[in-house]
N, C-alpha and C positions, 0 to 999 in steps of 0.2 A: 807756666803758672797753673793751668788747668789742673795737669800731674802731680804736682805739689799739691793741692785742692783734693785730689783723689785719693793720693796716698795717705795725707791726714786722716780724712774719712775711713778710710779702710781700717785705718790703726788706732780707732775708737770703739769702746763700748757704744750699746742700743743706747747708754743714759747718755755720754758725750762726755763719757769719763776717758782721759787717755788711757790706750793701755802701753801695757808694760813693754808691749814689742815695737812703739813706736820710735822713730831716731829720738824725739826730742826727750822723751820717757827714760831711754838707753843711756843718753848722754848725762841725765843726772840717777840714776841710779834711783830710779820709781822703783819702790813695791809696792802693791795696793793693799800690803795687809802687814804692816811691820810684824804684827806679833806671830810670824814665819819667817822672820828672820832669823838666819842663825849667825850670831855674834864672832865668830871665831872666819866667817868666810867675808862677813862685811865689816870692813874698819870703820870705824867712824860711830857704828850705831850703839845706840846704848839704851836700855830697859826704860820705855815709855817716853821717846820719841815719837811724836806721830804728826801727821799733816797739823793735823788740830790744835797742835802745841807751838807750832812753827810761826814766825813772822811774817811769813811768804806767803801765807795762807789765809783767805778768803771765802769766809762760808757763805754760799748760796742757799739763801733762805727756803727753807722747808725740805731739803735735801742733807745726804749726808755727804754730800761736795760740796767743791773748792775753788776759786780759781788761784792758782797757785805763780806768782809771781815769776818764780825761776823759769819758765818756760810759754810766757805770752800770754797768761789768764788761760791758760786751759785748765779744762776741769780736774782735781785728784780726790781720792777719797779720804774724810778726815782721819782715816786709820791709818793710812798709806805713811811710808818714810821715803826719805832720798839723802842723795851725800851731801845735798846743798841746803838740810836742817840749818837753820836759825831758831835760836829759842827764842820764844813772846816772854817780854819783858812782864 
């Protein structure tokens, strides 16, 4: 359990943003900055998807994160995308 504890930690930004190399990050296809996406190598994305548009997504007041459902309330950024977009109704 500890290990797991550790390796989280390790595979976060200074803010407590996940990053992009962590498993849980990998598994849904994080970016922290869609608009470096390129459309032709990731299926699914399309022009002005982003955290912040998403259903999953939870902004933490006074920041520009998230906590983002798909992956346990960890933090993302509201720029960021993943394959597991949900549009906000």
């Amino acid at each position: 359990m500890l290990a797991l504890a550790a390796s989280r930690a390790s595979a976060a930004e200074p803010s407590g943003e996940i990053a992009e190399n962590d498993p849980d990050a990998v598994r849904i296809g994080y970016r922290r900055d869609a608009s470096q996406i390129d459309k032709r190598t990731t299926p699914g994305y399309a022009d002005g998807q982003t955290c912040m548009s998403c259903m999953l997504f939870n902004r933490k007041s006074g920041t520009s994160l998230g906590a983002c459902e798909a992956i346990n309330h960890r933090l993302v950024t509201e720029g960021g995308w993943c394959k597991v977009y949900v549009p906000a109704m």
